[in-house]
Each structure stands twice: as structure tokens, then as C-alpha cells.
N, C-alpha and C positions, 0 to 999 in steps of 0.2 A: 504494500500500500504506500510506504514511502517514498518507492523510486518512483511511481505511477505522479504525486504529487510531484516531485521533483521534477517530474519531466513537465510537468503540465503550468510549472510555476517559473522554468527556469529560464524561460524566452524576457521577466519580468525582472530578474536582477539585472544592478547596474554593476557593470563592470569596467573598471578607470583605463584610464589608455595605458600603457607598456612603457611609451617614452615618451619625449620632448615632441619627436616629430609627431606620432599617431595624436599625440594631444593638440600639439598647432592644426592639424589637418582637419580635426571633428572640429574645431570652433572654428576655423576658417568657411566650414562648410555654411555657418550662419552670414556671414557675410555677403553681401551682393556683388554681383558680379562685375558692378562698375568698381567699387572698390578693391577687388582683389585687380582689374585693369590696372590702377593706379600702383598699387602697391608695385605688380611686377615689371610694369613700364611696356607693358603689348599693349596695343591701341585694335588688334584685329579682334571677332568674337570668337570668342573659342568655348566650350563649356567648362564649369565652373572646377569640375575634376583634373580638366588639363591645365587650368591657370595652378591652381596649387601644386599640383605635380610639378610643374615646371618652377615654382617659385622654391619648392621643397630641393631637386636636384641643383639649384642654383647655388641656395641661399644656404642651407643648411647638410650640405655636403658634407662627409667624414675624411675626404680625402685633401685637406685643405693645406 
């Protein structure tokens, strides 16, 4: 009966991001899209997955 709850309740916990980037990326994702433009300095539209991807490869690199 437990695992039956567990499975039925576990879509409902919150679980924190991992690191720095996962955590920039989920709050990035509240932002609009002219904003995330601005931040990364593209003027073309692209969706809002590729502006942060591209801001996250650029910006917050490990290989620096």
C-alpha cells in the first residue's frame, strides 16, 4: 500500500535543482523572451530553450 501511494504522490514532490546551472535554467525559464534577447545580445527569434542554452554554453562554461 505504501509504494502504491508513493507512486501516486511522487509526481507532487519538489525537488531543488542539482547545481548552479539547472537552477539558472528553471528560473530563466520564467522570464520572457525579450528579456532573455537582451541578456544574451541575439536580436533574431529563436525559442526560449535555445536563448538559455546558448546563454548557459557561453556564459557559464567549465572550460574557462
Amino acid at each position: 500500500m505504501k509504494k502504491l501511494l508513493d507512486l501516486i504522490g511522487s509526481p507532487f514532490v519538489y525537488r531543488s535543482p542539482t547545481n548552479k546551472v539547472e537552477a539558472w535554467r528553471k528560473n530563466a525559464m520564467y522570464m520572457t523572451s525579450r528579456q532573455l534577447q537582451k541578456l544574451t545580445g541575439i536580436s533574431a527569434h529563436y525559442s526560449k530553450a535555445v536563448l538559455i542554452s546558448r546563454y548557459i554554453n557561453e556564459n557559464m562554461s567549465t572550460n574557462d
